[in-house]
N, CA, C and O of each residue as an XYZ file, in Angstrom:
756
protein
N      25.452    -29.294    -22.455
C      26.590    -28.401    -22.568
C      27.869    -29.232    -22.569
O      27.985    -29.964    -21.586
N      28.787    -29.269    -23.408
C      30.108    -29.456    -23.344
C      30.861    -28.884    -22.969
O      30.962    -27.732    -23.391
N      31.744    -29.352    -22.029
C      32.820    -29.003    -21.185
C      34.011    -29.457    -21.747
O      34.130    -30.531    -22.335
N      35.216    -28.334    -21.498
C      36.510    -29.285    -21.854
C      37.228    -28.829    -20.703
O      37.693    -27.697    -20.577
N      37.306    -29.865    -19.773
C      38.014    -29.677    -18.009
C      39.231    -30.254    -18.569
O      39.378    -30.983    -19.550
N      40.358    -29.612    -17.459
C      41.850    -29.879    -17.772
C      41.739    -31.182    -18.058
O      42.304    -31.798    -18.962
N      40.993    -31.575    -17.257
C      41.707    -33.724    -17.070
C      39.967    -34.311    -16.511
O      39.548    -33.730    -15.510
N      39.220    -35.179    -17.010
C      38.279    -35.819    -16.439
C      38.631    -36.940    -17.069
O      39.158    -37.236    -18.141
N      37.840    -37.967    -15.315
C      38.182    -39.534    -15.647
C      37.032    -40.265    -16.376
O      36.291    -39.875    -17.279
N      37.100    -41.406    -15.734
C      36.006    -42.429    -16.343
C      34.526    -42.176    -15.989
O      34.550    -41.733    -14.841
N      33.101    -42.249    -16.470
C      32.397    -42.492    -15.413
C      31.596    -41.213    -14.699
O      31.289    -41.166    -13.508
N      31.387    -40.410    -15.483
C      31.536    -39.204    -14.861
C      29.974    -38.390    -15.156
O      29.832    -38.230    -16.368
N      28.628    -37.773    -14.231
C      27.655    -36.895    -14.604
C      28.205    -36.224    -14.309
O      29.218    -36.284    -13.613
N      27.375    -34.863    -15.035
C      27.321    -33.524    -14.873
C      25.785    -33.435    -15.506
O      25.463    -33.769    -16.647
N      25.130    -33.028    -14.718
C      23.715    -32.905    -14.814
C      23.648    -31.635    -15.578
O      24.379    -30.665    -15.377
N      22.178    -31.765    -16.978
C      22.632    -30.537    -17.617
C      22.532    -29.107    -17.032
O      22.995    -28.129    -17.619
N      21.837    -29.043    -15.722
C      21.334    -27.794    -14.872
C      22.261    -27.675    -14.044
O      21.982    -26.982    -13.065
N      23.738    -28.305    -14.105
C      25.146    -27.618    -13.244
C      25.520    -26.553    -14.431
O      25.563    -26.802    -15.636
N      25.797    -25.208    -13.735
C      26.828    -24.518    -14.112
C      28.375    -24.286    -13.572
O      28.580    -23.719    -12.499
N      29.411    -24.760    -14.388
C      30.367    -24.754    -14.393
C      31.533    -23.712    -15.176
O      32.008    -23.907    -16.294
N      31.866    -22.466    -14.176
C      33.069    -21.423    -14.524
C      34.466    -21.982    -14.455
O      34.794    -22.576    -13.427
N      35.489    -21.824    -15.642
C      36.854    -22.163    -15.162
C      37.189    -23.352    -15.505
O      38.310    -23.722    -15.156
N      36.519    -24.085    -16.110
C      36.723    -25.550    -16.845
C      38.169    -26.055    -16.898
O      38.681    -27.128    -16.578
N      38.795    -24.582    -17.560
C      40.714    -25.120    -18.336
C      40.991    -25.464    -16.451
O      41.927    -26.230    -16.220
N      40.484    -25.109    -15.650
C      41.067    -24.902    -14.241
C      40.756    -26.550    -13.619
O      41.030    -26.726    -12.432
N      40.449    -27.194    -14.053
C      39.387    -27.729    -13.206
C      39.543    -29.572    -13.438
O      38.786    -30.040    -14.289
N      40.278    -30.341    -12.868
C      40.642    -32.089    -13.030
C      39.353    -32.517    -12.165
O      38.878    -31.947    -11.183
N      38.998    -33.496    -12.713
C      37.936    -34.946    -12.247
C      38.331    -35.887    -12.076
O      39.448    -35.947    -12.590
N      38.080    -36.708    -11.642
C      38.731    -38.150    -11.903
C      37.324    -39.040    -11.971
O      36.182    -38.638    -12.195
N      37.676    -40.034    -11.772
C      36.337    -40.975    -11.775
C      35.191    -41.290    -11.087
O      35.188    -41.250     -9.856
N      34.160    -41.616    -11.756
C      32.766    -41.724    -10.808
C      32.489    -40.587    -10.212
O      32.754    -40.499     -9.013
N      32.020    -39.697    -10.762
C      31.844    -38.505    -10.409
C      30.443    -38.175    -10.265
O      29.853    -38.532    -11.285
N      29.662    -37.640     -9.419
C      28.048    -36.980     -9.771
C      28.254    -35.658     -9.472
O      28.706    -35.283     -8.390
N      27.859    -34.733    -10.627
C      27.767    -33.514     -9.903
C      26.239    -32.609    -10.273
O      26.267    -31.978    -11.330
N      25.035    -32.542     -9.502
C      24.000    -32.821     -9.966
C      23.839    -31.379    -11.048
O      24.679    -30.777    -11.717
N      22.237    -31.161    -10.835
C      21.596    -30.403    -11.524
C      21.604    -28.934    -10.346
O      21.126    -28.990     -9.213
N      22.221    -27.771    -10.919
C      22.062    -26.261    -10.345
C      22.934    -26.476     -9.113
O      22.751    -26.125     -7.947
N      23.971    -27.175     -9.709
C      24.893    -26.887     -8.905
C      25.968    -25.492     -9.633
O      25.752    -25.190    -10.807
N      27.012    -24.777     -8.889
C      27.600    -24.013     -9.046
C      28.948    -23.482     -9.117
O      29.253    -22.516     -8.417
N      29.954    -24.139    -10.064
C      31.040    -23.703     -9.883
C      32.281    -22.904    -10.977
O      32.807    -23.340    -12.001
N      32.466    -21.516    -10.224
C      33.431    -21.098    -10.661
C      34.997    -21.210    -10.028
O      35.386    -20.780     -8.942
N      35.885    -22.040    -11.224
C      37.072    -21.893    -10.925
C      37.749    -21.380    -11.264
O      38.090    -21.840    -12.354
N      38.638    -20.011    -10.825
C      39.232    -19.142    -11.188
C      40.733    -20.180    -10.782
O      40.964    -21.131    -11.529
N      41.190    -20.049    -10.201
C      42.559    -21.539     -9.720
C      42.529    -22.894    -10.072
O      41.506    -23.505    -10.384
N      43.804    -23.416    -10.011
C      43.383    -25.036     -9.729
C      41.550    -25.760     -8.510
O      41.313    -25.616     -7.311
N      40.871    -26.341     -9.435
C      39.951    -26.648     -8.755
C      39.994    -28.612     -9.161
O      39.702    -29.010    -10.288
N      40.350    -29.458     -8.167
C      40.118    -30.562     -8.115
C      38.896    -31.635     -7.487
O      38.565    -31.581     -6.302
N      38.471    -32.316     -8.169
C      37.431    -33.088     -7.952
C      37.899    -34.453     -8.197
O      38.167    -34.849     -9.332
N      38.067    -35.639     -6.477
C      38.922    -36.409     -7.072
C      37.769    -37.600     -7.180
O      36.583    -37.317     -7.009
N      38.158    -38.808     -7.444
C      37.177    -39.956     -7.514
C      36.179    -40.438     -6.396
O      36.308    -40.281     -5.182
N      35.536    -40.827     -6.821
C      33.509    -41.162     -5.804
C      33.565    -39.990     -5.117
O      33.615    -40.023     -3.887
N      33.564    -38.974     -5.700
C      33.153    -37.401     -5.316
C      31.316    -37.339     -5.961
O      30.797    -37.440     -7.073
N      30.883    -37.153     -4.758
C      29.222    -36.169     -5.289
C      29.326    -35.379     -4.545
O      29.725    -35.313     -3.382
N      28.578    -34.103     -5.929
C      28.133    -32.598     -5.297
C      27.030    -32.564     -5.414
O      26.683    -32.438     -6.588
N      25.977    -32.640     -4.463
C      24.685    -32.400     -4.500
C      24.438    -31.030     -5.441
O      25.199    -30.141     -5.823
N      22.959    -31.300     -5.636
C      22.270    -29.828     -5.650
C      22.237    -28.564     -5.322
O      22.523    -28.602     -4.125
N      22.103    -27.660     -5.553
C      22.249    -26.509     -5.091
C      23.646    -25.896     -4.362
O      23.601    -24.975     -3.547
N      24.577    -26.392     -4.682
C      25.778    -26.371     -3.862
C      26.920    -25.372     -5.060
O      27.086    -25.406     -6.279
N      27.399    -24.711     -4.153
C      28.241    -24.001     -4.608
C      30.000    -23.943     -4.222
O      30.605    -23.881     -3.152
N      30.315    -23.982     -5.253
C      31.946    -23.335     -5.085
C      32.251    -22.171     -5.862
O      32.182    -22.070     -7.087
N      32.715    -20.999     -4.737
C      33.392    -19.707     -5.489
C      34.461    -18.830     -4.809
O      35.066    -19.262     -3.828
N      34.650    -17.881     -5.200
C      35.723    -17.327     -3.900
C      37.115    -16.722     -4.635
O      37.822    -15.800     -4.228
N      37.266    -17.475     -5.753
C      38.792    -17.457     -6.819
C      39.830    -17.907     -6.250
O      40.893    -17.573     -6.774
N      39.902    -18.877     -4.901
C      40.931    -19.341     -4.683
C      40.645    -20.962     -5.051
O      39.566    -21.251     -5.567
N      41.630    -21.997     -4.774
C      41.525    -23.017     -4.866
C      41.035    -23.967     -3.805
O      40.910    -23.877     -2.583
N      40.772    -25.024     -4.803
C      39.463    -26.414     -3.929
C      39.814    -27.732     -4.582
O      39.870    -27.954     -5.792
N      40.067    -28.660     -3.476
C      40.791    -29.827     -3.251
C      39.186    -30.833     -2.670
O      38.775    -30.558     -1.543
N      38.627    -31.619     -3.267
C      37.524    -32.498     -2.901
C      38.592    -33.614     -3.763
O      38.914    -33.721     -4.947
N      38.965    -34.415     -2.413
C      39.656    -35.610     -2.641
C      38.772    -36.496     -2.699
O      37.624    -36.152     -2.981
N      39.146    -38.168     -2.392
C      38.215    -39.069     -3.235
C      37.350    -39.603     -1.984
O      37.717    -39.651     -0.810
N      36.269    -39.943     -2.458
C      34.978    -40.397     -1.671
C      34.240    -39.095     -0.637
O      33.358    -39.242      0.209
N      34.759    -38.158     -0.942
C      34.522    -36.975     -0.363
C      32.504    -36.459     -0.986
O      31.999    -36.690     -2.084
N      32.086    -35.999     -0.192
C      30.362    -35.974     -0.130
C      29.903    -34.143      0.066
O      29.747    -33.749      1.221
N      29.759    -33.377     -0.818
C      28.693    -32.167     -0.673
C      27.242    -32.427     -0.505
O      26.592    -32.774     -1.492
N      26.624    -32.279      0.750
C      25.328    -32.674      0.318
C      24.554    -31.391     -0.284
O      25.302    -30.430     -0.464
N      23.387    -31.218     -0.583
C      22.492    -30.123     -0.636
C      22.648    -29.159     -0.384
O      22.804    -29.120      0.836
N      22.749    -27.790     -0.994
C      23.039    -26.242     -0.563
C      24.364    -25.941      0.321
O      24.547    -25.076      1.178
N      25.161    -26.873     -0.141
C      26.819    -26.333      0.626
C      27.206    -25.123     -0.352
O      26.926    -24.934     -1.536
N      28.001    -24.322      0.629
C      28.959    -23.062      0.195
C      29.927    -23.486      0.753
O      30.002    -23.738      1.956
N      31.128    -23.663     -0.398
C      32.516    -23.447     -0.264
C      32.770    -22.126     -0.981
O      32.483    -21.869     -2.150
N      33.363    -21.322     -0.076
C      34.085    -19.972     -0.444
C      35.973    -20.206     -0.134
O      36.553    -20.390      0.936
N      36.425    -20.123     -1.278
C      37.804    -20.257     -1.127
C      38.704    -18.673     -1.379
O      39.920    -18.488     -1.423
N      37.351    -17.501     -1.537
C      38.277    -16.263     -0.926
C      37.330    -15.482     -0.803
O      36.225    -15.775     -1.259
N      37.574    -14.269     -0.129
C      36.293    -13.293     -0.269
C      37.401    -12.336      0.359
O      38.498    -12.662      0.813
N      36.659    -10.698      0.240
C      37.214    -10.083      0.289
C      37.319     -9.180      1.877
O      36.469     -9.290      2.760
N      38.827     -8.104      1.988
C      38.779     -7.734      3.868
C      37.485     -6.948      3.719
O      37.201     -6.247      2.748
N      36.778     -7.139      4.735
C      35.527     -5.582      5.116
C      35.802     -5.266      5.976
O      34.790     -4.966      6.610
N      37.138     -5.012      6.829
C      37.545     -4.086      7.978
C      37.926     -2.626      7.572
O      38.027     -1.697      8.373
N      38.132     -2.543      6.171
C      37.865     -0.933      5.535
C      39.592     -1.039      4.799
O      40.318     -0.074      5.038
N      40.115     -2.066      4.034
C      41.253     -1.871      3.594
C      41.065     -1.264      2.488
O      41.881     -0.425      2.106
N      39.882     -1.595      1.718
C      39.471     -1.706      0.419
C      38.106     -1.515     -0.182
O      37.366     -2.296      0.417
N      37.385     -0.810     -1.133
C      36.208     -0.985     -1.323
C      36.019     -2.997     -1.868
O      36.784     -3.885     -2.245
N      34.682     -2.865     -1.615
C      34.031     -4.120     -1.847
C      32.855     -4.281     -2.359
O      31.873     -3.607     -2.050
N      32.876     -5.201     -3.192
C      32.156     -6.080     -4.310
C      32.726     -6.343     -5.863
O      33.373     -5.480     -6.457
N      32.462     -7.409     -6.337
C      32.899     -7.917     -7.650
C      32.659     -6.651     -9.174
O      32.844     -6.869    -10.371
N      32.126     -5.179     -8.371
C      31.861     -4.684     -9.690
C      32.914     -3.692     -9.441
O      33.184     -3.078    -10.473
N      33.720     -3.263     -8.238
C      34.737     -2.302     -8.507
C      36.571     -3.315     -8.673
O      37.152     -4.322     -8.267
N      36.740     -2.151     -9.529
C      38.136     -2.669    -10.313
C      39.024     -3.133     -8.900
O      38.937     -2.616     -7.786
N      39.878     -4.249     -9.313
C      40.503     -4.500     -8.480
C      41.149     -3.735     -7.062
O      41.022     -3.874     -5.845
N      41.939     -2.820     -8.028
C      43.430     -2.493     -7.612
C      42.847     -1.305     -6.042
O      43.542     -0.730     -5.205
N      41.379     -1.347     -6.215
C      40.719     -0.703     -5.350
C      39.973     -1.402     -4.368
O      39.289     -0.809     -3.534
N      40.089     -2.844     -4.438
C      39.670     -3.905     -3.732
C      40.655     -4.626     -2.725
O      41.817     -4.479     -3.105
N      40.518     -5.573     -1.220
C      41.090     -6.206     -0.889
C      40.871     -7.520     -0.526
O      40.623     -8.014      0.574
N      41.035     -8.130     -1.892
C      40.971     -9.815     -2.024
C      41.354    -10.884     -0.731
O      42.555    -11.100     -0.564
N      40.938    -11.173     -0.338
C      41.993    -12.939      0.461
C      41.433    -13.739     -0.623
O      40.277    -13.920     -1.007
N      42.730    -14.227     -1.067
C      42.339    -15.418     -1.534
C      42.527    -17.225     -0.760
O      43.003    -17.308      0.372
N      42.408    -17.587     -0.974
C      43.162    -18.864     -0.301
C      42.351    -20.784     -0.799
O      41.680    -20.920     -1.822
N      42.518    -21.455     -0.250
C      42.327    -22.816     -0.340
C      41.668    -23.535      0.338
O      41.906    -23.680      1.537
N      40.658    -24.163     -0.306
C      39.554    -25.548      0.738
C      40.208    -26.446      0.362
O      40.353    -26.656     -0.842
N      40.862    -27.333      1.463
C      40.578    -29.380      0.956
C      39.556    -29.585      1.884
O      39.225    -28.947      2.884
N      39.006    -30.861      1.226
C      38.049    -31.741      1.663
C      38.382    -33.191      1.920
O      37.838    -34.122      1.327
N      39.307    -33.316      2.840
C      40.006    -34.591      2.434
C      39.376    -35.804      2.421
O      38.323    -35.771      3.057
N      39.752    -37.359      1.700
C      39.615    -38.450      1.828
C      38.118    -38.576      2.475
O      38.087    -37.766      3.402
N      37.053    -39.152      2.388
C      35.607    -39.798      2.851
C      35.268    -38.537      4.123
O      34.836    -38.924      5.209
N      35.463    -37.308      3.917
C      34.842    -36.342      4.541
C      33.634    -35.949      3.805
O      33.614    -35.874      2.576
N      32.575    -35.685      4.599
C      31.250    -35.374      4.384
C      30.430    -33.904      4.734
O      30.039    -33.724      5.887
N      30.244    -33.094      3.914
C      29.501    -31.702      4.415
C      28.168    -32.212      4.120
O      27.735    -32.666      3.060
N      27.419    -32.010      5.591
C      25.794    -31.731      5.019
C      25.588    -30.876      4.888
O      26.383    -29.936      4.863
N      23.844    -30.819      4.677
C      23.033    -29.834      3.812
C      23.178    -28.364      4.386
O      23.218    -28.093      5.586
N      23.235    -27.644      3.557
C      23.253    -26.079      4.087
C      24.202    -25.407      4.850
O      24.004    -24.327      5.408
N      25.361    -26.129      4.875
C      26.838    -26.180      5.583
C      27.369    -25.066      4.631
O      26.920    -25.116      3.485
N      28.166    -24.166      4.889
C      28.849    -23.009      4.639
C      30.458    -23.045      4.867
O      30.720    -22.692      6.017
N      31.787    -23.421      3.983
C      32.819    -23.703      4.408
C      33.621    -21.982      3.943
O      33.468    -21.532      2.807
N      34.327    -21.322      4.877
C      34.988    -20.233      4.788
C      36.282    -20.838      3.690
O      36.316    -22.010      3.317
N      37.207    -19.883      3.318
C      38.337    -19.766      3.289
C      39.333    -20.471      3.795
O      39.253    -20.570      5.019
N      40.121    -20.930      3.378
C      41.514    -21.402      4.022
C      41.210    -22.710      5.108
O      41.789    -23.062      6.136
N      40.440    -23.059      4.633
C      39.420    -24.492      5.733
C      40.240    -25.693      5.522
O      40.728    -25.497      4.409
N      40.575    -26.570      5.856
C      40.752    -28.061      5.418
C      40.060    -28.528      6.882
O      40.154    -28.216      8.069
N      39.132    -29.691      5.848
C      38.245    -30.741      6.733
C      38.874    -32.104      6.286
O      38.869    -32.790      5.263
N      39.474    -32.178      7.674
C      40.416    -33.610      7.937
C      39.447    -35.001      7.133
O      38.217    -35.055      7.128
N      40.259    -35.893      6.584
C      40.205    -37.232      6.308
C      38.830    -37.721      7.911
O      38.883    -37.808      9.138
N      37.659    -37.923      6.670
C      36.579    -38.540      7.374
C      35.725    -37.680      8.401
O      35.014    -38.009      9.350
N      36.091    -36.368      7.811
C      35.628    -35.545      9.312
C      34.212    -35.423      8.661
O      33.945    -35.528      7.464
N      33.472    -35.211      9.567
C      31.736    -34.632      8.725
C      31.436    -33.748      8.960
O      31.302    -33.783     10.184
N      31.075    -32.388      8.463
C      30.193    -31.462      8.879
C      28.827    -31.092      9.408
O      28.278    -30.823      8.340
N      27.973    -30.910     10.272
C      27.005    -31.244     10.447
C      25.963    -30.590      9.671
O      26.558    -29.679      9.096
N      24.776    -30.552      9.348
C      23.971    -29.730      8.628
C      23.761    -28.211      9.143
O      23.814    -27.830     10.312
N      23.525    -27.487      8.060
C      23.598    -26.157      8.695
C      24.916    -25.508      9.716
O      24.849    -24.612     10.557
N      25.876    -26.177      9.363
C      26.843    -25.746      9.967
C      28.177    -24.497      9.455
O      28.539    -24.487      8.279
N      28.659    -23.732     10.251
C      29.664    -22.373      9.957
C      30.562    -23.204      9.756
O      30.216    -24.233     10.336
N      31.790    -23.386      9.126
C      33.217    -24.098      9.777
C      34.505    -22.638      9.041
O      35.017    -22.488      7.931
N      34.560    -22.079      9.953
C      35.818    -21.164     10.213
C      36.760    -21.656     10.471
O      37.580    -20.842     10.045
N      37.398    -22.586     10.959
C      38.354    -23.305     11.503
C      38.756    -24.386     10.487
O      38.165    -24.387      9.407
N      39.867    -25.465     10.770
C      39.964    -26.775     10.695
C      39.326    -27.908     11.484
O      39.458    -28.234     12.663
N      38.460    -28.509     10.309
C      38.121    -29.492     11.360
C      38.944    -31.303     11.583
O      39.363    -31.979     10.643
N      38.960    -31.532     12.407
C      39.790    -32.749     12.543
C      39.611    -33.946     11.767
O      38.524    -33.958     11.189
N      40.260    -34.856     11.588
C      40.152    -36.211     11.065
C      38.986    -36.656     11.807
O      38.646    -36.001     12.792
N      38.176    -37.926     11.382
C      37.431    -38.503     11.810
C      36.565    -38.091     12.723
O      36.347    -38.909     13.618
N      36.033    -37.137     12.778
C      34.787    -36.186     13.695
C      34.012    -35.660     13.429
O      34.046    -34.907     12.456
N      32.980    -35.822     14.172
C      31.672    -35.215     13.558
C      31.118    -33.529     14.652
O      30.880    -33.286     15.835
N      31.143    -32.828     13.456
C      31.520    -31.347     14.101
C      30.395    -30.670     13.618
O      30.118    -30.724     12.419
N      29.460    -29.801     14.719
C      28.153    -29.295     14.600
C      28.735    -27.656     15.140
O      29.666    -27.277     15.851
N      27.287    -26.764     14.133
C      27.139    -25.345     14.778
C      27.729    -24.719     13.899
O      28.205    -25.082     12.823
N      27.649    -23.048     14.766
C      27.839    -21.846     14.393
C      28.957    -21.227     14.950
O      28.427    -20.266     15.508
N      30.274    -21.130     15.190
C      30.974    -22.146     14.396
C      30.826    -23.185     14.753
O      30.115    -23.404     15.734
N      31.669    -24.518     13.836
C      31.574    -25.502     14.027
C      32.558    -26.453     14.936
O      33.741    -26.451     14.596
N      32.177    -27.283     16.081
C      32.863    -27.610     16.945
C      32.704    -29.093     17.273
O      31.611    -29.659     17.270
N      34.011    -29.758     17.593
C      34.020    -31.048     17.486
C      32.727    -31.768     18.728
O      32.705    -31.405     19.904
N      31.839    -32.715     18.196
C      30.840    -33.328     19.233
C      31.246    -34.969     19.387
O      30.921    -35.522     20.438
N      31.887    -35.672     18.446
C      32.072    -37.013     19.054
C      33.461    -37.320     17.492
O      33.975    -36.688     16.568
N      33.473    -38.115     17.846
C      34.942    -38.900     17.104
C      33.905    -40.225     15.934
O      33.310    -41.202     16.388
N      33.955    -39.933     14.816
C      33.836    -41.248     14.353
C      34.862    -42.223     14.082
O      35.999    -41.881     14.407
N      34.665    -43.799     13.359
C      35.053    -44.755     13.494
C      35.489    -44.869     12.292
O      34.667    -44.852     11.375
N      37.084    -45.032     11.973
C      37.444    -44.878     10.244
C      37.653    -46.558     10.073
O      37.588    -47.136      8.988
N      37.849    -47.046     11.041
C      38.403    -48.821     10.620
C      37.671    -49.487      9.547
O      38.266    -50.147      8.696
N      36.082    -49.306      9.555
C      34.906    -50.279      8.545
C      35.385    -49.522      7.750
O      36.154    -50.081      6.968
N      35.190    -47.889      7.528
C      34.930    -47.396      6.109
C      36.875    -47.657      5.389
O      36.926    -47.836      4.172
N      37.767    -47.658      5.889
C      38.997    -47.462      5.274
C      38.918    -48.979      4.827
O      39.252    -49.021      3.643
N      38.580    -50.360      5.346
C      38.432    -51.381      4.712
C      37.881    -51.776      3.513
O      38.417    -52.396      2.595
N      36.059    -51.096      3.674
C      35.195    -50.704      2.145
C      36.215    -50.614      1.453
O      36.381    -51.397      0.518
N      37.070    -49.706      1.731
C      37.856    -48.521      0.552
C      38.496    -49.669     -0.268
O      38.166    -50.167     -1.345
N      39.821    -50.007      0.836
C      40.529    -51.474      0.479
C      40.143    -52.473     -0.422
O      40.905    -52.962     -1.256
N      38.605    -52.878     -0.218
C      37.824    -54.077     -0.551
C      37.198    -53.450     -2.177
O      37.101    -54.262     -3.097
N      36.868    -52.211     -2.366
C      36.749    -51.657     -3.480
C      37.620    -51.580     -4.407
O      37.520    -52.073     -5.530
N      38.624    -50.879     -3.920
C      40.059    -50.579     -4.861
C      40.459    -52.625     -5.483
O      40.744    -52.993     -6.623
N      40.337    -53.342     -4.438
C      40.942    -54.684     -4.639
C      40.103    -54.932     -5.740
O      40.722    -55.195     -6.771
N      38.642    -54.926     -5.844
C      37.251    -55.298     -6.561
C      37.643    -54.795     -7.763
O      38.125    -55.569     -8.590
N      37.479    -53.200     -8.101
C      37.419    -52.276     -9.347
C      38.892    -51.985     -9.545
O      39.049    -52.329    -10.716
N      40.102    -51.545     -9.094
C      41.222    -51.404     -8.987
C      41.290    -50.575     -8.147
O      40.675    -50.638     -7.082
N      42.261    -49.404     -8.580
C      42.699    -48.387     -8.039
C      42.513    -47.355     -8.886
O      43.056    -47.514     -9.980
N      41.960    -46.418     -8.742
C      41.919    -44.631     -9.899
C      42.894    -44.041     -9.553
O      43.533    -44.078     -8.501
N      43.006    -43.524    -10.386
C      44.204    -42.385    -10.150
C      43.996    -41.088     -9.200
O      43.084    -40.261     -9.186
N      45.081    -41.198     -8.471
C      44.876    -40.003     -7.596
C      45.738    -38.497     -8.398
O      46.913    -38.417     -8.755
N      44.439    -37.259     -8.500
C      44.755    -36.268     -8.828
C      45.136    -35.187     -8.510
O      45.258    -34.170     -9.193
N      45.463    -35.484     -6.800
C      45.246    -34.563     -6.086
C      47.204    -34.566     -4.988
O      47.529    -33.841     -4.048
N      47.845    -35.435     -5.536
C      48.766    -36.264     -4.647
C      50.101    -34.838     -4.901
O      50.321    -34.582     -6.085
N      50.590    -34.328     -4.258
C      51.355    -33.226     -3.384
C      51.048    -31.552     -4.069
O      51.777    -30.788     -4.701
N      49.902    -31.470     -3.690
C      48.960    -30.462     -3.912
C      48.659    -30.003     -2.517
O      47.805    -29.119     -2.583
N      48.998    -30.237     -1.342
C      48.208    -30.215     -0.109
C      49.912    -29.020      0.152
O      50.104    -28.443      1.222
């Protein structure tokens, strides 16, 4: 299948068993994997920045916008939902009644800088997961989760602090090696 995304970089799969909604919506940058039956509709700006992989089975939907900055990791069966709709009774609900009779939230995921969701992780609405934070497998995250931490459960809650010094050096020692890519994502936050 051919795609024509706003902006893709160098370097880049798309496995032919990803489906991809919203293309005109949607920048890449370089070194990209995004496997086979993966899932994304972008109704908004949707960014995917460099040494980004989206595993398998992983989804993005919701109609709001999604920020996966660079070295950022989906593993296996993640849900990012970037809106869904009130069910406290503002509005009927589901995608088959007309809007104006519906009550949307929409809103925004980042994934910042070498943050990691594992497998079967579920990210709500309006989430940003701090620079290096990890999600644990099978995990809720309703909240923000912090920089550099590794955060487990239903919801998800900080359990220990990781160590950014080795990996921000890699980074350094890479960029020096291959250069620098372009960042696509820079005052979007």
């Amino acid at each position: 299948m051919e795609y024509r995304f706003k902006s893709i970089g160098k370097n880049v799969t798309i496995y032919p068993g990803a489906k991809i909604v919203g293309v005109e919506h949607i920048e890449i940058g370089s070194n990209v994997i995004i496997d086979d039956f993966v899932f994304i509709v972008a109704a908004k700006k949707t960014i995917i920045g460099n040494y980004v992989h989206i595993a398998s089975f992983t989804s993005i939907t919701g109609g709001g916008e999604c920020i996966l900055e660079d070295f950022s990791t989906l593993s296996s069966g993640v849900r990012i939902f970037t809106g869904t709709e009130d069910f406290a009774g503002s509005g009927l609900v589901n995608s088959t009644i007309p809007s104006k009779y519906r009550s949307d939230v929409r809103s925004k995921v980042i994934v910042k800088k070498h943050a990691i969701i594992r497998g079967n992780s579920t990210i709500l609405p309006g989430v940003v997961v701090g620079e290096g934070g990890i999600v644990g497998a099978g995990s809720i995250v309703t909240g923000n989760i912090d920089p550099w931490t590794l955060n487990v459960g239903a919801p998800a809650r900080k359990i220990k602090v990781r160590p950014s010094t080795k990996i921000l050096s890699m980074e350094k020692q890479l960029f020096e090696e291959y250069g620098l890519p372009e960042k696509l994502y820079q005052g979007f936050e």
